[in-house]
N, C-alpha and C positions, 0 to 999 in steps of 0.2 A: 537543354531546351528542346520542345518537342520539334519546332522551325527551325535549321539553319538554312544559313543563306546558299548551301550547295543544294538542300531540299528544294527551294522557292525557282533556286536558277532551272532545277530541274524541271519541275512544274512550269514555267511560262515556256522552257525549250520543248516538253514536250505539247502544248495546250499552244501556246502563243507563235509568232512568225521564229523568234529567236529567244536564246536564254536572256536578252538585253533587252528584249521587249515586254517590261512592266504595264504597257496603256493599254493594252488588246483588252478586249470585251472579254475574249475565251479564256486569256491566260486569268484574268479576276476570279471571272466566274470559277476557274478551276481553283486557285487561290482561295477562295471564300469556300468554292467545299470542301477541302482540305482539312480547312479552321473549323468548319462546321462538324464535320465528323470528329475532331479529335474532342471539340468542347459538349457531344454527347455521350463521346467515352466518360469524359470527366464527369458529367452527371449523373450516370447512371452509377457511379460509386458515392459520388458526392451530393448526395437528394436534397439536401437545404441550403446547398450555395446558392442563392440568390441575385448574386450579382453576377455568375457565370451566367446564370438562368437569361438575365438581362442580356448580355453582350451576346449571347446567342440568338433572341431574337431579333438583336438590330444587325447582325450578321444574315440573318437569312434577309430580310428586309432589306440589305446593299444587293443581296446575290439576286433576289428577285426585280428589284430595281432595273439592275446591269439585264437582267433574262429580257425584260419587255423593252430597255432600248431595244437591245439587239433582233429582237423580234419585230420591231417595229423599223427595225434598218435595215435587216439582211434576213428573209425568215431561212434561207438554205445554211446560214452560219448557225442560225437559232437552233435548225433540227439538230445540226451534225453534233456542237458540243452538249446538246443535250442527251441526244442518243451518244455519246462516247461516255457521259459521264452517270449517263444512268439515273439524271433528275426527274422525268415525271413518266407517265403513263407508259 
C-alpha cells in the first residue's frame, strides 16, 4: 500500500503540532496532497479510470475547502503551509 501509517505519522509530525495530531488544518492539507499527488501518478498511467478520476477531484475540493478555512482563520498559517508545500503561485 502506497499509505502506511509510519508515512501519515510522518506527514502530520512533520506538517502538524505532533505525529498524534490528525485535526490540524496543516497536517490535512499536507495529507490530502500527499493523496493528491500519488492519484495523478496513478492517472497519468491509468487514462480511463474513471472513478480515480472522481476521488481526485473530491480530494482537491477537501484540500481547497481545509485552504480557505484556514485562510479565512489564520492567513500567516495559510501562507506558511502553502509556501512549504508548494500549492499555488
Amino acid at each position: 500500500m502506497y499509505l502506511t501509517t509510519e508515512k501519515k505519522e510522518e506527514i502530520f509530525a512533520k506538517h502538524g503540532k505532533s505525529a498524534a495530531d490528525t485535526g490540524s488544518a496543516e497536517g490535512q492539507i499536507a495529507l490530502f496532497t500527499y493523496r493528491i499527488n500519488h492519484l495523478i501518478g496513478h492517472l497519468k498511467i491509468n487514462k480511463k479510470d474513471f472513478n480515480t478520476e472522481k476521488a481526485l477531484v473530491r480530494l482537491v475540493g477537501k484540500r481547497k475547502r481545509l485552504l480557505d478555512y484556514l485562510k479565512a482563520k489564520d492567513i500567516e498559517r495559510y501562507r506558511a503551509i502553502i509556501a512549504e508545500l508548494g500549492l499555488r503561485k
